[in-house]
mmCIF file of the N, C-alpha and C atoms, coordinates in Angstrom:
data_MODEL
# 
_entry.id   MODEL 
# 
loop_
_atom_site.group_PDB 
_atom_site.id 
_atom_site.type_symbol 
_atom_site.label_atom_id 
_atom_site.label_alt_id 
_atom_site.label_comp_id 
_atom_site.label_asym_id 
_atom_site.label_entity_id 
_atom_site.label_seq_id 
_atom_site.pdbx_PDB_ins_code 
_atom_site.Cartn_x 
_atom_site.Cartn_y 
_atom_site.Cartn_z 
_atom_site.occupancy 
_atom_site.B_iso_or_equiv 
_atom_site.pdbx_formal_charge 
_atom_site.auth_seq_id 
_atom_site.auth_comp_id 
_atom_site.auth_asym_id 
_atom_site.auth_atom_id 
_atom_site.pdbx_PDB_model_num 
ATOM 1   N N  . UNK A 1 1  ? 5.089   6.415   -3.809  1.00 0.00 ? 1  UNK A N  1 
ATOM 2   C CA . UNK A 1 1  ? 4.211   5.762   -4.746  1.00 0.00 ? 1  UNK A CA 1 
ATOM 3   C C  . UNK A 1 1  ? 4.798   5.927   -6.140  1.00 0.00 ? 1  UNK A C  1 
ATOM 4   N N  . UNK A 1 2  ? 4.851   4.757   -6.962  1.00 0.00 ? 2  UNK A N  1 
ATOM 5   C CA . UNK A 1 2  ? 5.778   4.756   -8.402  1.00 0.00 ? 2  UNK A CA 1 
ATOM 6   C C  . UNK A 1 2  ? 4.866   5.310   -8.936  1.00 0.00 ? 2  UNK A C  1 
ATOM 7   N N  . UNK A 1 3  ? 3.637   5.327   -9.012  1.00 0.00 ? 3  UNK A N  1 
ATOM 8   C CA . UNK A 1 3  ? 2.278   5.912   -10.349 1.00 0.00 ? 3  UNK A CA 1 
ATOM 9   C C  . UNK A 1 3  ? 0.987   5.014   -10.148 1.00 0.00 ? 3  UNK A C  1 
ATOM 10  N N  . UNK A 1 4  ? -0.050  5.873   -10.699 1.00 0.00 ? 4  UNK A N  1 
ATOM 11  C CA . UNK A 1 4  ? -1.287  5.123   -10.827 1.00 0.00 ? 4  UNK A CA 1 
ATOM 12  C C  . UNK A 1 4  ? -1.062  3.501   -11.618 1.00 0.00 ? 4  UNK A C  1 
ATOM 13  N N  . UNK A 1 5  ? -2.267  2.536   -11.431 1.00 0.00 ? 5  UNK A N  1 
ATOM 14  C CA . UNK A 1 5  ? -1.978  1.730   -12.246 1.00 0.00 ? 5  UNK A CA 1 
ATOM 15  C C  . UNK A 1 5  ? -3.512  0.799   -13.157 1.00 0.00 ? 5  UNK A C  1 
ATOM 16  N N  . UNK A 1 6  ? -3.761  0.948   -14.270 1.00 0.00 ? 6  UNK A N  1 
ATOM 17  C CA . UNK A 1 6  ? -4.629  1.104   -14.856 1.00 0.00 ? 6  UNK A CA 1 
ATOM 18  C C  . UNK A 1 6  ? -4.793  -0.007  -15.354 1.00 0.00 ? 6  UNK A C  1 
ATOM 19  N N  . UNK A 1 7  ? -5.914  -1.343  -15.341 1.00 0.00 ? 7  UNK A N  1 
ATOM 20  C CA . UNK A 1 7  ? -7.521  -0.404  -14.541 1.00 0.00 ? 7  UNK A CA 1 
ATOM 21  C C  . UNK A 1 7  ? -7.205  -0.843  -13.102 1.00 0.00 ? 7  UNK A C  1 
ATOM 22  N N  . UNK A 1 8  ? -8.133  0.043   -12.755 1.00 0.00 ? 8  UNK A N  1 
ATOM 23  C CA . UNK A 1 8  ? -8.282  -0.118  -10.789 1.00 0.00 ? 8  UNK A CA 1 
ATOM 24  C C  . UNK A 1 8  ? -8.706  -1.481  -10.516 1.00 0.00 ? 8  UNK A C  1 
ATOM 25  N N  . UNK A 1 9  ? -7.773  -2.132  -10.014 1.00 0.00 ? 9  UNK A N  1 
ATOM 26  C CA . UNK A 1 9  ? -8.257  -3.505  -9.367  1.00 0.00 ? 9  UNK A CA 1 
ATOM 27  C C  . UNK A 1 9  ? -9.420  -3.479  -8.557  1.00 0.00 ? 9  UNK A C  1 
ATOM 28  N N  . UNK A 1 10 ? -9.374  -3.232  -7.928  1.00 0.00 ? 10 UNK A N  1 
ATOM 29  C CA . UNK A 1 10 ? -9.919  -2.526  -6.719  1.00 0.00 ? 10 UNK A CA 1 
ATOM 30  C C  . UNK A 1 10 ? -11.528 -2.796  -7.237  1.00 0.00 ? 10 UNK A C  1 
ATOM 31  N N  . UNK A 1 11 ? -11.488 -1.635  -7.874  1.00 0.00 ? 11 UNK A N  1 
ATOM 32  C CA . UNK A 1 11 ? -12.808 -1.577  -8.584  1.00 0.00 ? 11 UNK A CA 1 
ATOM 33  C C  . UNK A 1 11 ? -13.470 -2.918  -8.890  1.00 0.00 ? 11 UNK A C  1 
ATOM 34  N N  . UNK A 1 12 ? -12.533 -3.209  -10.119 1.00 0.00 ? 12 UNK A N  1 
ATOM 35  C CA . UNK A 1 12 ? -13.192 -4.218  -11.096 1.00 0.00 ? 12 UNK A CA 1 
ATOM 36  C C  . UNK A 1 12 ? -13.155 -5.636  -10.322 1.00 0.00 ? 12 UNK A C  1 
ATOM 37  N N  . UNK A 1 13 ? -12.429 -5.864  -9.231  1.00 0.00 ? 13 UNK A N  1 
ATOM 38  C CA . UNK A 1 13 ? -12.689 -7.262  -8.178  1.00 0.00 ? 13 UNK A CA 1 
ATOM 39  C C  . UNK A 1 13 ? -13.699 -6.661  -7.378  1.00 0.00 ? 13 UNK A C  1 
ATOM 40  N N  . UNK A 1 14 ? -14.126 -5.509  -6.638  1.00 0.00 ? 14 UNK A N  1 
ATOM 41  C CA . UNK A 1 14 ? -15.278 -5.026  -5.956  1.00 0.00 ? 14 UNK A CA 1 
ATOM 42  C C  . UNK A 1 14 ? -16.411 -5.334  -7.081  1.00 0.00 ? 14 UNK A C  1 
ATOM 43  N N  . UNK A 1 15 ? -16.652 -4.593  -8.224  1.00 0.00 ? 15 UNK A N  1 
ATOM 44  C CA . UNK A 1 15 ? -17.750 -5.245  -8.853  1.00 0.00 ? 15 UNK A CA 1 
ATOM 45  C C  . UNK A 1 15 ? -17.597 -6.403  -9.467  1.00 0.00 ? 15 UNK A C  1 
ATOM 46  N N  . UNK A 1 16 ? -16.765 -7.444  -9.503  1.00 0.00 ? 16 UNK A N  1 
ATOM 47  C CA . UNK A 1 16 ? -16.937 -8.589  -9.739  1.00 0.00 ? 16 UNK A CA 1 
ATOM 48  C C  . UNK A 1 16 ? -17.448 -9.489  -8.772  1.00 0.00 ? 16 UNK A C  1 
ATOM 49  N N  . UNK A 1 17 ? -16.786 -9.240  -7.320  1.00 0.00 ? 17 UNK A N  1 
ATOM 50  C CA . UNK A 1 17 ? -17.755 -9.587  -6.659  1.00 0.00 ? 17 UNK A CA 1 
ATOM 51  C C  . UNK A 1 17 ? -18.521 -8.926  -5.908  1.00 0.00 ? 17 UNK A C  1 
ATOM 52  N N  . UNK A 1 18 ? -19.456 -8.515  -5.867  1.00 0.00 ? 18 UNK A N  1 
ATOM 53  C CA . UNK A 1 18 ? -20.138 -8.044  -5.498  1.00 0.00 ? 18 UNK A CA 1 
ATOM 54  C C  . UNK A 1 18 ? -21.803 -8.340  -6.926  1.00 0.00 ? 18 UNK A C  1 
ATOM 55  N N  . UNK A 1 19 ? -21.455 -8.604  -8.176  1.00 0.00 ? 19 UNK A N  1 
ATOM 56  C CA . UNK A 1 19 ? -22.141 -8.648  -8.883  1.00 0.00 ? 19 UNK A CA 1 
ATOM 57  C C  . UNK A 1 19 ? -22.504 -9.974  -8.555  1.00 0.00 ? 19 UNK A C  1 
ATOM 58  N N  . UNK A 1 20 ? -21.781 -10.677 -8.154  1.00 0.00 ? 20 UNK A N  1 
ATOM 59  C CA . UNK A 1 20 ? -21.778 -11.986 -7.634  1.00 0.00 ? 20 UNK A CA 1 
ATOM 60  C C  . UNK A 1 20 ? -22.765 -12.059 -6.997  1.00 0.00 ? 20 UNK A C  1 
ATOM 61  N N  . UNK A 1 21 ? -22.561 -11.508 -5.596  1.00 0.00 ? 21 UNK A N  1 
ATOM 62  C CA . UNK A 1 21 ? -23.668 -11.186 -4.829  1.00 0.00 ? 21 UNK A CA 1 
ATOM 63  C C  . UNK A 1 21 ? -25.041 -11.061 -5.384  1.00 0.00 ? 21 UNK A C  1 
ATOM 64  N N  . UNK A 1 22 ? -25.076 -10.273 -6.137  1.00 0.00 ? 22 UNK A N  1 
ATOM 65  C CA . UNK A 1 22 ? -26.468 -9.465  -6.503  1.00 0.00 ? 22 UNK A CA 1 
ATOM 66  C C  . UNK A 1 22 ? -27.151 -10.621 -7.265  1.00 0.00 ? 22 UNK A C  1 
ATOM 67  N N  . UNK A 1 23 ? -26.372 -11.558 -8.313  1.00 0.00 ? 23 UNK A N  1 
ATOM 68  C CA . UNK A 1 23 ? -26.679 -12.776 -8.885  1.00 0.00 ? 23 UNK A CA 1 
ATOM 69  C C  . UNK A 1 23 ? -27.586 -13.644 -7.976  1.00 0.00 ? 23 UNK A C  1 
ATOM 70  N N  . UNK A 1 24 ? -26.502 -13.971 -6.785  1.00 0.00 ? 24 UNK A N  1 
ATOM 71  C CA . UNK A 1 24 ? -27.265 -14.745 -5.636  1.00 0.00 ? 24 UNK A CA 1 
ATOM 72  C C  . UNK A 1 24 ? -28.216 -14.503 -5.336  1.00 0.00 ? 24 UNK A C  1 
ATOM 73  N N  . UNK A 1 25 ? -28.222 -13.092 -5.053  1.00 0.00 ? 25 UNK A N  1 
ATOM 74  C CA . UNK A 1 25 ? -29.206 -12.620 -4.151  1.00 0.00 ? 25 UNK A CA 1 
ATOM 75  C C  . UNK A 1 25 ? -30.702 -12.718 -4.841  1.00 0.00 ? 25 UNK A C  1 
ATOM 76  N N  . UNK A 1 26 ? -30.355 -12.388 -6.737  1.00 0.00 ? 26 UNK A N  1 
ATOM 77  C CA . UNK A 1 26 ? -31.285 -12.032 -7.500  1.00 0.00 ? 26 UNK A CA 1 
ATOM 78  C C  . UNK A 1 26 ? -32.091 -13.903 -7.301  1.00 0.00 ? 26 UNK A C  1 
ATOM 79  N N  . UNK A 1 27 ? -31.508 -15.048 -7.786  1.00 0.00 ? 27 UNK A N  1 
ATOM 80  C CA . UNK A 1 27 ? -31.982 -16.320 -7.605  1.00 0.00 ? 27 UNK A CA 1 
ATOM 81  C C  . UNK A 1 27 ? -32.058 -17.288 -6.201  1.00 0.00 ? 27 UNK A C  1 
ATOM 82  N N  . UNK A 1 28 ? -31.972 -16.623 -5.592  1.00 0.00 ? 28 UNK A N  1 
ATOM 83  C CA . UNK A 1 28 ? -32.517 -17.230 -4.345  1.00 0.00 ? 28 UNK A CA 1 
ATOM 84  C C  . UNK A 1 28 ? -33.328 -16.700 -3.339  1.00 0.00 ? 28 UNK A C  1 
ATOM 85  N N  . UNK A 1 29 ? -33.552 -15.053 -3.375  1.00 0.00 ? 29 UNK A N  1 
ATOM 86  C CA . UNK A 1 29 ? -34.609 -14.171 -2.327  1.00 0.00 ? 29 UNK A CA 1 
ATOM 87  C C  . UNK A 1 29 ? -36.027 -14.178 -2.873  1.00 0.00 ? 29 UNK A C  1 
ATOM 88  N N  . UNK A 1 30 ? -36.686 -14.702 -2.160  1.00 0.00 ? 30 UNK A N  1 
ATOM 89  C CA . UNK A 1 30 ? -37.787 -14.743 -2.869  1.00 0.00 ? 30 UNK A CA 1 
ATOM 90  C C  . UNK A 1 30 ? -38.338 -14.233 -2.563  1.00 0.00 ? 30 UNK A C  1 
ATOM 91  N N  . UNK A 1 31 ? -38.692 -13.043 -1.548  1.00 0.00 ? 31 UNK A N  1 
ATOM 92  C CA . UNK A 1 31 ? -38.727 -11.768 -1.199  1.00 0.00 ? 31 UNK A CA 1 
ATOM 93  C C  . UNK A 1 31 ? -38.586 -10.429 -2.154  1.00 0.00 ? 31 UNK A C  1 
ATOM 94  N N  . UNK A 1 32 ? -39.894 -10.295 -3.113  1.00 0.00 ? 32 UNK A N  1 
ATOM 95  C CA . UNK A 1 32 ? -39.213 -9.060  -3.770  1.00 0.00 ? 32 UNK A CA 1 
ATOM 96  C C  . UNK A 1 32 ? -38.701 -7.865  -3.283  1.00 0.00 ? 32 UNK A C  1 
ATOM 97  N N  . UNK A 1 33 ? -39.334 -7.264  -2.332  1.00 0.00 ? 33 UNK A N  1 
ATOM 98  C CA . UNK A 1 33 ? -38.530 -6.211  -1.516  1.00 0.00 ? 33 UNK A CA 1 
ATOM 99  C C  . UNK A 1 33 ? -37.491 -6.190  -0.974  1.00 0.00 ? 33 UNK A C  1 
ATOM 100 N N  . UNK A 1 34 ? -37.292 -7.255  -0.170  1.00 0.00 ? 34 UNK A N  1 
ATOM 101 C CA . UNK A 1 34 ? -35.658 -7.683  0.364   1.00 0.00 ? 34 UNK A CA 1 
ATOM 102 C C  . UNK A 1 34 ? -34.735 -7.846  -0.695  1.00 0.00 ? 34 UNK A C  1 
ATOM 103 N N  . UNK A 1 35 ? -35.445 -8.437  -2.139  1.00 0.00 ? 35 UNK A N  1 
ATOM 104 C CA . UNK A 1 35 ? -34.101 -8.527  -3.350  1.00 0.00 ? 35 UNK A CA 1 
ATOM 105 C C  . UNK A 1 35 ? -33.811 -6.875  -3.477  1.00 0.00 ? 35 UNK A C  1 
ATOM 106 N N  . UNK A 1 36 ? -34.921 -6.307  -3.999  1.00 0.00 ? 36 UNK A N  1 
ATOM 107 C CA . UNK A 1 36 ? -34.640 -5.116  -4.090  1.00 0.00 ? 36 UNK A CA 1 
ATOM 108 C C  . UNK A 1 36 ? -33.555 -4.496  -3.417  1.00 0.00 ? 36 UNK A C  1 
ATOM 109 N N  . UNK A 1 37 ? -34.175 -4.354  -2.459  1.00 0.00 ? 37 UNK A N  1 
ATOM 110 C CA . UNK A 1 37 ? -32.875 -3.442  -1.399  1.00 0.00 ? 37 UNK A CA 1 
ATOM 111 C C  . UNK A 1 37 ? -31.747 -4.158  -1.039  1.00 0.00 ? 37 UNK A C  1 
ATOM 112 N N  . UNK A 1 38 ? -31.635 -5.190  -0.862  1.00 0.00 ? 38 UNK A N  1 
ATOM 113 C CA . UNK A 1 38 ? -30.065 -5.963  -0.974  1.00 0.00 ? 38 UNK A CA 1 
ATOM 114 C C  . UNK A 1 38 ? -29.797 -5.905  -2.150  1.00 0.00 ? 38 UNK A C  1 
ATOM 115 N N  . UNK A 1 39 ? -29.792 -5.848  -3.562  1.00 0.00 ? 39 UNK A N  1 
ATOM 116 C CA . UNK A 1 39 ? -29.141 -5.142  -4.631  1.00 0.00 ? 39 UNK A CA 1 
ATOM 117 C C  . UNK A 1 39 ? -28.906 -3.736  -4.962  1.00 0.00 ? 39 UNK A C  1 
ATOM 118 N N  . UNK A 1 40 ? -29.843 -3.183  -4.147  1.00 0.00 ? 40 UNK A N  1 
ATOM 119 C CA . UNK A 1 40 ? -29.493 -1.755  -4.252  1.00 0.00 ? 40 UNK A CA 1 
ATOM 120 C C  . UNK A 1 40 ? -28.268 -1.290  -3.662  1.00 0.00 ? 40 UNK A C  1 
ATOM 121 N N  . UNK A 1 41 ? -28.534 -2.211  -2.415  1.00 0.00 ? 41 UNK A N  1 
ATOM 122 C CA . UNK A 1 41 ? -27.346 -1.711  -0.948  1.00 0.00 ? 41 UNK A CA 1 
ATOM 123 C C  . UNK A 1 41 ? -26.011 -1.995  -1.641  1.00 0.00 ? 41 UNK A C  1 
ATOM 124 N N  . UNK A 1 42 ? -25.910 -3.374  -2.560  1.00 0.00 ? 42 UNK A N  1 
ATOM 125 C CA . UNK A 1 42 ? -24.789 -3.746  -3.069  1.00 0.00 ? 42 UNK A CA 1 
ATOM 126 C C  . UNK A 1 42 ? -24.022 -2.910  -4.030  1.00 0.00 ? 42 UNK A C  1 
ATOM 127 N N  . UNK A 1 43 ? -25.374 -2.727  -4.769  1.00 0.00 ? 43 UNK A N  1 
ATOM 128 C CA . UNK A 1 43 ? -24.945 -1.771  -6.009  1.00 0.00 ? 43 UNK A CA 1 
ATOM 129 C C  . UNK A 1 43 ? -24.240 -0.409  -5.743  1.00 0.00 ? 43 UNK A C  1 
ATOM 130 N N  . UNK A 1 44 ? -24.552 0.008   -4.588  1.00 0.00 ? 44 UNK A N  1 
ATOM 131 C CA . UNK A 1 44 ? -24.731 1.611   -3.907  1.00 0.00 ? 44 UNK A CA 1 
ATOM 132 C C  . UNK A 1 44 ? -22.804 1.247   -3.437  1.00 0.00 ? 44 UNK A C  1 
ATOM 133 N N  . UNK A 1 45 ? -22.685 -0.332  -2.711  1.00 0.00 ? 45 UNK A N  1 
ATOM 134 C CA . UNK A 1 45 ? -21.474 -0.743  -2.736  1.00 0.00 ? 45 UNK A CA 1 
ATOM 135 C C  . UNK A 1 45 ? -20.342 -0.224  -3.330  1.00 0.00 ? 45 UNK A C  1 
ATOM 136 N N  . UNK A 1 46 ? -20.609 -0.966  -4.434  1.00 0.00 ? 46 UNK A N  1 
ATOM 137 C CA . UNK A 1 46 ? -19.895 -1.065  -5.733  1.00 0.00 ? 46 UNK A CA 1 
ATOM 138 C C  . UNK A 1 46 ? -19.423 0.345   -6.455  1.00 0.00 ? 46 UNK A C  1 
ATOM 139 N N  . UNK A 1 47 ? -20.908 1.529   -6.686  1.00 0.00 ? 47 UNK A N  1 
ATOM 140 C CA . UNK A 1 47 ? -20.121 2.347   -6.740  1.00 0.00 ? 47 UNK A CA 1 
ATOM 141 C C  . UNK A 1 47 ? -19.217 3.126   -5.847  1.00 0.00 ? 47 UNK A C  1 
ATOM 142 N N  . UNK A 1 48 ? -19.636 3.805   -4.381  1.00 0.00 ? 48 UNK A N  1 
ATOM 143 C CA . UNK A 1 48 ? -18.634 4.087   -3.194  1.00 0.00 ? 48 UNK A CA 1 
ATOM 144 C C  . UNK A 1 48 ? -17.403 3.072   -3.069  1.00 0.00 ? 48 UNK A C  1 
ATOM 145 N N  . UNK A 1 49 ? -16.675 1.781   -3.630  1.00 0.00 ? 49 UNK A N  1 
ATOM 146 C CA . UNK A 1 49 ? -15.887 1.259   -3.526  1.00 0.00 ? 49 UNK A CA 1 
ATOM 147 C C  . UNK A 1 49 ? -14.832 2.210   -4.868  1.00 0.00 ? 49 UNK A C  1 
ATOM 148 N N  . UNK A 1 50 ? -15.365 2.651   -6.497  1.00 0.00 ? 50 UNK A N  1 
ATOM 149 C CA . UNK A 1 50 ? -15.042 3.144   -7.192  1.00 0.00 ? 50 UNK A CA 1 
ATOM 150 C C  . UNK A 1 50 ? -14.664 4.850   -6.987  1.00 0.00 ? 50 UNK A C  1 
ATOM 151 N N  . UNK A 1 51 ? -15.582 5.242   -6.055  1.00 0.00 ? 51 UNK A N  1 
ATOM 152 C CA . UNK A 1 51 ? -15.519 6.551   -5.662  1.00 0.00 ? 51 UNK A CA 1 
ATOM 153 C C  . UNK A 1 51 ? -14.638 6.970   -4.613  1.00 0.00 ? 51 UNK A C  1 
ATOM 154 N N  . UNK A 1 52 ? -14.249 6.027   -3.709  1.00 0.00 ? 52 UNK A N  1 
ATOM 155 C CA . UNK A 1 52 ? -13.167 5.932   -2.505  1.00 0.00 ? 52 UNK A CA 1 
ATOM 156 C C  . UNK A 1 52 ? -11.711 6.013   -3.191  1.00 0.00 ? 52 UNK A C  1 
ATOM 157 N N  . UNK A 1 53 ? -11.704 5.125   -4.470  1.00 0.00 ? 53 UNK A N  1 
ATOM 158 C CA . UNK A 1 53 ? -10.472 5.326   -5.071  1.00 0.00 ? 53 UNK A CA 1 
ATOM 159 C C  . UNK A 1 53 ? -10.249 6.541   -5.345  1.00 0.00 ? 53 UNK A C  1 
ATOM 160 N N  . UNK A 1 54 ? -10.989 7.281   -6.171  1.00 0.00 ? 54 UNK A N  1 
ATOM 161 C CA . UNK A 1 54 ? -10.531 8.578   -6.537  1.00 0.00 ? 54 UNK A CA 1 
ATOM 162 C C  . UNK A 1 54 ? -10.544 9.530   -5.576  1.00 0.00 ? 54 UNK A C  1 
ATOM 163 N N  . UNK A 1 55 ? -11.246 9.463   -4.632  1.00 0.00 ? 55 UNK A N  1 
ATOM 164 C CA . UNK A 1 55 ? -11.362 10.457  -3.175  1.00 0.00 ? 55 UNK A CA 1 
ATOM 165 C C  . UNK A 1 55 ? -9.916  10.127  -2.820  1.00 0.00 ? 55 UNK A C  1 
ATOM 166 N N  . UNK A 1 56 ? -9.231  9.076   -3.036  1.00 0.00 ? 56 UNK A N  1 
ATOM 167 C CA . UNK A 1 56 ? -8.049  8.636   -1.964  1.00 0.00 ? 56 UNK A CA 1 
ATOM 168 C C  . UNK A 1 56 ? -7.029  9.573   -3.008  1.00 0.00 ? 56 UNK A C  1 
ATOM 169 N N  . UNK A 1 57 ? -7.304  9.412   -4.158  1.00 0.00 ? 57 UNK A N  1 
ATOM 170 C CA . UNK A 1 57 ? -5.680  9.896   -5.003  1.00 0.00 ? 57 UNK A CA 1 
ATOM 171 C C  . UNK A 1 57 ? -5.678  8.466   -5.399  1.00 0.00 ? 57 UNK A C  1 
ATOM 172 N N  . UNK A 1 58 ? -5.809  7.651   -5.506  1.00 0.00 ? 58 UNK A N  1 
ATOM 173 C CA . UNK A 1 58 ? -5.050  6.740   -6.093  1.00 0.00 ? 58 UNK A CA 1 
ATOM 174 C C  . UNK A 1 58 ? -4.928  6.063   -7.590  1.00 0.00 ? 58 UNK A C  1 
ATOM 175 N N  . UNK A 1 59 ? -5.762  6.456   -7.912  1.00 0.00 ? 59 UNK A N  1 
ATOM 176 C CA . UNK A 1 59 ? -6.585  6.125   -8.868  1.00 0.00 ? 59 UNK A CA 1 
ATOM 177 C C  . UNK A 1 59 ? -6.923  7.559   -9.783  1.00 0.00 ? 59 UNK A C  1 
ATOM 178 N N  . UNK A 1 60 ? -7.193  7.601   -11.182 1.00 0.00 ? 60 UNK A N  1 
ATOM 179 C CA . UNK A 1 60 ? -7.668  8.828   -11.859 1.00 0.00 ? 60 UNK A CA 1 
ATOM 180 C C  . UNK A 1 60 ? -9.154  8.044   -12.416 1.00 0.00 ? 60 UNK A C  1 
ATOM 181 N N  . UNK A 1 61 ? -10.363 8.621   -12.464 1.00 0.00 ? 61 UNK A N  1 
ATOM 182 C CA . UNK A 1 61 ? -10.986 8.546   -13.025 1.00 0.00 ? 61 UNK A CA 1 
ATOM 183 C C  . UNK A 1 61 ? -11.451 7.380   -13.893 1.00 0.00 ? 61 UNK A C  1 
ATOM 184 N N  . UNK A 1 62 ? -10.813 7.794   -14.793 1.00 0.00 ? 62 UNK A N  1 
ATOM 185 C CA . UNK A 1 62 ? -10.169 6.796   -16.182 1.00 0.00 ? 62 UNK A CA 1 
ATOM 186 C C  . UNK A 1 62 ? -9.890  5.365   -15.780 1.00 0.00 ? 62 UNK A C  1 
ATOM 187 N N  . UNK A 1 63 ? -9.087  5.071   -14.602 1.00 0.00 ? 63 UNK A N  1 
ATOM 188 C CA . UNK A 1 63 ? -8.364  3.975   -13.833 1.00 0.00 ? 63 UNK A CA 1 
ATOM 189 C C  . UNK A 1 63 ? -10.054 3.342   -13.657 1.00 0.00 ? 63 UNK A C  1 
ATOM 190 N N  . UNK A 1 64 ? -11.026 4.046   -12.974 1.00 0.00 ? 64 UNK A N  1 
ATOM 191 C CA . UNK A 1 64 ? -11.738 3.666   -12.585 1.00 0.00 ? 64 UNK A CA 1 
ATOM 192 C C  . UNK A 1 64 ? -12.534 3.175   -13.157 1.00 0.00 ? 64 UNK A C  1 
ATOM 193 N N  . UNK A 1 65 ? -13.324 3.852   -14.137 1.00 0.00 ? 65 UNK A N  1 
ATOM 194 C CA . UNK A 1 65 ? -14.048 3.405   -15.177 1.00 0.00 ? 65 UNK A CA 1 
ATOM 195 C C  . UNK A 1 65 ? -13.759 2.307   -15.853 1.00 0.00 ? 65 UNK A C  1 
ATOM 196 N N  . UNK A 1 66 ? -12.627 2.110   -16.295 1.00 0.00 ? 66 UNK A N  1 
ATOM 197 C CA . UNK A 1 66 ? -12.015 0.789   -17.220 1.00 0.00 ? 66 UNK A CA 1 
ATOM 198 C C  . UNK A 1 66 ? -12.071 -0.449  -16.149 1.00 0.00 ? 66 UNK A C  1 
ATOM 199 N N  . UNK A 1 67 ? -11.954 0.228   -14.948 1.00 0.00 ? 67 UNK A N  1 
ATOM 200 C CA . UNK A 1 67 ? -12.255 -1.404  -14.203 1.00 0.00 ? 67 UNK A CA 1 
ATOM 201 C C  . UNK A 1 67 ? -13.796 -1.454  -13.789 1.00 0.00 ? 67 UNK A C  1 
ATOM 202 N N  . UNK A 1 68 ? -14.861 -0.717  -14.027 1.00 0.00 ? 68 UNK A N  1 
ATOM 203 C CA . UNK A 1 68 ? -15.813 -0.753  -13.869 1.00 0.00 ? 68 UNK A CA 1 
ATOM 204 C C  . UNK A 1 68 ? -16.551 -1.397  -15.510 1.00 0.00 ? 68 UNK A C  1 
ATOM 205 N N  . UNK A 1 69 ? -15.573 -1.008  -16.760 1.00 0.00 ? 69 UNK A N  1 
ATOM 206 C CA . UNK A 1 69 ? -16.034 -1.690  -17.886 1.00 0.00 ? 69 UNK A CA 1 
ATOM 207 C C  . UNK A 1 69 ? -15.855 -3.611  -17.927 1.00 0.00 ? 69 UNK A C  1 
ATOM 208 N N  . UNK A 1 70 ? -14.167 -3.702  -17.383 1.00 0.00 ? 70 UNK A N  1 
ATOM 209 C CA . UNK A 1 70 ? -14.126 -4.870  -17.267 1.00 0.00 ? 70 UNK A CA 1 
ATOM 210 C C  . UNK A 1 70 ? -14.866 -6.002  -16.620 1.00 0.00 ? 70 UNK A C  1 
# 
């Protein structure tokens, strides 16, 4: 491995889409409880997709966050 590489793709395409999702989900469930918890589940996603990076090594922290700002 040449080095980390900053920001975590990873991340910031996981919460890009995935925010996506939650968009959808937010204007078309008309189910408030089902929105609820299908944004939660997503959200809960999004971060364990950010947290897998750094569990793996691949990623520092820092990597992560900045793709979670973007």
């Amino acid at each position: 491995m040449a080095g980390f590489s900053f920001p975590s793709g990873h991340t910031m395409i996981g919460g890009v889409f995935h925010g996506l999702l939650i968009y959808i989900i937010w204007t078309t469930v008309e189910n408030r409880t089902w929105r609820w918890v299908l944004s939660g589940f997503l959200t809960l996603v999004v971060l364990l997709v950010g947290l897998s990076r750094i569990y793996l090594k691949v990623h520092y922290a820092t990597d992560v966050a900045a793709g979670y700002i973007i």
